[in-house]
Wavefront OBJ file of the C-alpha trace (Angstrom):
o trace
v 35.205 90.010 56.622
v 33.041 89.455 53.523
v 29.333 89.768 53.577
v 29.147 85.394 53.174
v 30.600 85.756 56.376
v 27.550 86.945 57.845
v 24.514 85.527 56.068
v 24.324 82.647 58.594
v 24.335 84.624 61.457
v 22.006 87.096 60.545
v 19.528 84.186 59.446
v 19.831 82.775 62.739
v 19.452 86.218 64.197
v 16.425 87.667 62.414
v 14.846 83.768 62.753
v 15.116 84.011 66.589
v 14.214 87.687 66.428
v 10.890 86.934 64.845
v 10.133 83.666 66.711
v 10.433 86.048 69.688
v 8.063 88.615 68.220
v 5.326 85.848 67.603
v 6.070 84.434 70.993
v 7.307 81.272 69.293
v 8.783 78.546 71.375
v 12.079 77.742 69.486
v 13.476 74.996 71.213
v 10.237 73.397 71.206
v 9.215 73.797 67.784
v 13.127 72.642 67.164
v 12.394 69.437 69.101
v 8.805 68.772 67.238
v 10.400 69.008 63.733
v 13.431 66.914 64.987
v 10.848 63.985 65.784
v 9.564 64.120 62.688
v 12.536 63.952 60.759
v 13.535 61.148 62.836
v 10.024 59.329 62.175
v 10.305 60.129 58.212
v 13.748 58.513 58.394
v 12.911 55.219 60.131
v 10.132 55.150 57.580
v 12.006 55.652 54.355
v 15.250 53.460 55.697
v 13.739 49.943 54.443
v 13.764 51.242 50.876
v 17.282 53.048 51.371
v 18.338 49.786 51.815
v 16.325 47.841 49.508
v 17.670 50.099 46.733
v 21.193 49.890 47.722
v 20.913 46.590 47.837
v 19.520 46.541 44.276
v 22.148 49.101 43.158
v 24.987 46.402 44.613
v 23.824 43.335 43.213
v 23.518 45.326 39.777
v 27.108 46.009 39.556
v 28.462 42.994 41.278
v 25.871 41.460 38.326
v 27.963 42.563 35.607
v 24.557 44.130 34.273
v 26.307 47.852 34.162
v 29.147 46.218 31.776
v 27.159 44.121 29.702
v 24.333 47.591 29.040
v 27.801 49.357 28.287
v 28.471 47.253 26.020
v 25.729 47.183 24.398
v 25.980 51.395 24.039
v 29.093 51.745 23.325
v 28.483 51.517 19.418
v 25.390 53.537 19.420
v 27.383 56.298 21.091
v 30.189 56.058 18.715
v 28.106 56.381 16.088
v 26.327 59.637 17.121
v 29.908 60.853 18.465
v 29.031 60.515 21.972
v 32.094 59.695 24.107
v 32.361 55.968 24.700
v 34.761 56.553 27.659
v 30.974 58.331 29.467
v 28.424 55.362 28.079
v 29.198 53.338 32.084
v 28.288 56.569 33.652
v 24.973 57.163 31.445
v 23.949 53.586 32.713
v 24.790 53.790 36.289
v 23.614 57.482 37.012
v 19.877 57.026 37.406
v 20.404 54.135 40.188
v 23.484 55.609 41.785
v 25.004 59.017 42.700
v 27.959 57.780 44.484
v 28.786 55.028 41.929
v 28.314 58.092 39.341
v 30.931 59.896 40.963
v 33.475 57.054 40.958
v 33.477 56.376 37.508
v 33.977 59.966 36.664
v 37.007 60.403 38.775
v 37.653 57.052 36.754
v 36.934 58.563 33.632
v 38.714 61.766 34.711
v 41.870 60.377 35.309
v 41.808 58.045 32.886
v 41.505 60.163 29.618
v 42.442 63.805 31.934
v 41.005 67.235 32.727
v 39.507 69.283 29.884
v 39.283 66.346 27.629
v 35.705 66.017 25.555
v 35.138 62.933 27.335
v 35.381 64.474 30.746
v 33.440 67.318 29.579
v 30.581 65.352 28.636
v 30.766 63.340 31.923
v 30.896 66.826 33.793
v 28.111 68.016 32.311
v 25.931 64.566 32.983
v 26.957 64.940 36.416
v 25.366 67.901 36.953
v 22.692 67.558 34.508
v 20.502 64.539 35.661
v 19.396 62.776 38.595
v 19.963 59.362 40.517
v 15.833 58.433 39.298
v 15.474 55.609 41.034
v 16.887 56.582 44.565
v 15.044 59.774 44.571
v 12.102 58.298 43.262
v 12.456 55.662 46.032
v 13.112 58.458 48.696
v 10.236 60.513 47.569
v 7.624 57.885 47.022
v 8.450 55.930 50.504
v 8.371 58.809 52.407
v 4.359 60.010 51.083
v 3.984 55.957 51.565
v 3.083 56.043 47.409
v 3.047 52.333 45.844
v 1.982 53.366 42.717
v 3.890 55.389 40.769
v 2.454 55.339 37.473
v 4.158 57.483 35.024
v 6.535 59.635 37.738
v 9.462 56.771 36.484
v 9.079 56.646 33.030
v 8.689 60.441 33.119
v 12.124 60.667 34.952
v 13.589 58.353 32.865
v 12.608 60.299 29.375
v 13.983 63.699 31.434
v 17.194 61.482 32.019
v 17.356 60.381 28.404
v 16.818 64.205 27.488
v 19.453 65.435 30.008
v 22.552 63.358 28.616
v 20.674 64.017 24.614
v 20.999 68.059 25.117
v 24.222 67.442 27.523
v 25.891 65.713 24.531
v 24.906 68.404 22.040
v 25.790 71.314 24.552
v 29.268 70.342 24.722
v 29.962 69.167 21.599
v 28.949 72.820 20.405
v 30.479 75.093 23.015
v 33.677 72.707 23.825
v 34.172 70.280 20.308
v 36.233 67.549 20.075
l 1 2 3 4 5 6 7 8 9 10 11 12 13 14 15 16 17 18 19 20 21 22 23 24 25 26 27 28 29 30 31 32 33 34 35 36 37 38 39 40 41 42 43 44 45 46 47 48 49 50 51 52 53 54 55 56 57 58 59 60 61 62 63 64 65 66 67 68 69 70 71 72 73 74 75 76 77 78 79 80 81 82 83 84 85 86 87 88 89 90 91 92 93 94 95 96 97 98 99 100 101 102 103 104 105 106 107 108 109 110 111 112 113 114 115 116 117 118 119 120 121 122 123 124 125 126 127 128 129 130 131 132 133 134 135 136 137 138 139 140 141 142 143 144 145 146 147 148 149 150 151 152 153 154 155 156 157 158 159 160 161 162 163 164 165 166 167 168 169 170 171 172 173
C-alpha cells in the first residue's frame, strides 16, 4: 500500500481524535452543517436554474454560432486556432457545454494537435463567470455586483490572451 492509500483515513482519524479531545459532538455538529448546506442549496437553486435556462436558450439561439462567427477572423488573424473560437464563447456561461465542444474539437482535428492544445489549456485556464458568479452572489443574497463581472470577464479575456501565447511558444504550430 502507498501512502495515498492512507491520507483519508488518517484525516478521518486524527479529525475524530481531536473532536474527542475538545469533547466535540461529531454527529451533531455533522447534522448542523448538513442543514445548512441543505438551506444554502434551496436558496441558490432558483438561479441554478435561471442560468441554465439562460445558458439553453443561448445555444438553442444560435447566439454561440453567430459570436463564432464573428471571431473566427480575428483569431485567424492573430493565429489563434479557429477550430477553439466556439469554446472561447461558450466557456464563461457553461462548463459542461465547454467540455463537449472540446471532445468535439478533440476528435475532430486529434490529440496533440495545436488546436487541441490551445483548447486544453483554456479548459483549465478560465472559469464558467457567469455560473460561478451566479452561485457565489445568490448564495451571500448579493444583487449588485458592480465590477465582480466585468472583472471576471477581463481575467477571462486574459486567460485565453496568455493561454494562446503559452502554447504557441512551448508547443508551435
Amino acid at each position: 500500500m502507498s501512502l495515498t492509500d492512507w491520507i483519508v483515513p488518517v484525516i478521518v482519524v486524527v479529525t475524530f481524535v481531536y473532536a474527542a479531545i475538545k469533547r466535540v459532538d461529531v454527529f451533531g455538529a455533522f447534522c448542523e452543517g448538513a442543514e445548512e448546506g441543505l438551506k444554502t442549496c434551496a436558496e441558490i437553486l432558483p438561479a441554478l436554474v435561471l442560468l441554465l435556462v439562460c445558458i439553453g436558450m443561448f445555444r438553442a439561439s444560435g447566439a454561440v454560432d453567430f459570436l463564432t462567427n464573428i471571431m473566427k477572423p480575428i483569431c485567424g488573424a492573430v493565429g489563434f486556432p479557429e477550430e477553439v473560437t466556439p469554446l472561447v464563447v461558450l466557456r464563461p456561461f457553461s462548463g459542461s457545454g465547454a467540455m463537449a465542444v472540446y471532445s468535439e474539437i478533440a476528435a475532430e482535428v486529434g490529440a496533440d494537435t495545436f488546436a487541441e492544445r490551445v483548447a486544453a489549456t483554456l479548459i483549465g485556464s478560465s472559469e464558467t463567470t457567469f455560473y460561478t458568479a451566479a452561485v457565489y452572489f445568490s448564495a451571500v443574497k448579493c444583487k449588485k455586483t458592480r465590477c465582480a463581472i466585468p472583472a471576471a470577464l477581463c481575467a477571462d479575456c486574459t486567460a485565453w490572451i496568455v493561454c494562446g501565447i503559452v502554447v504557441y511558444l512551448f508547443f508551435g504550430r
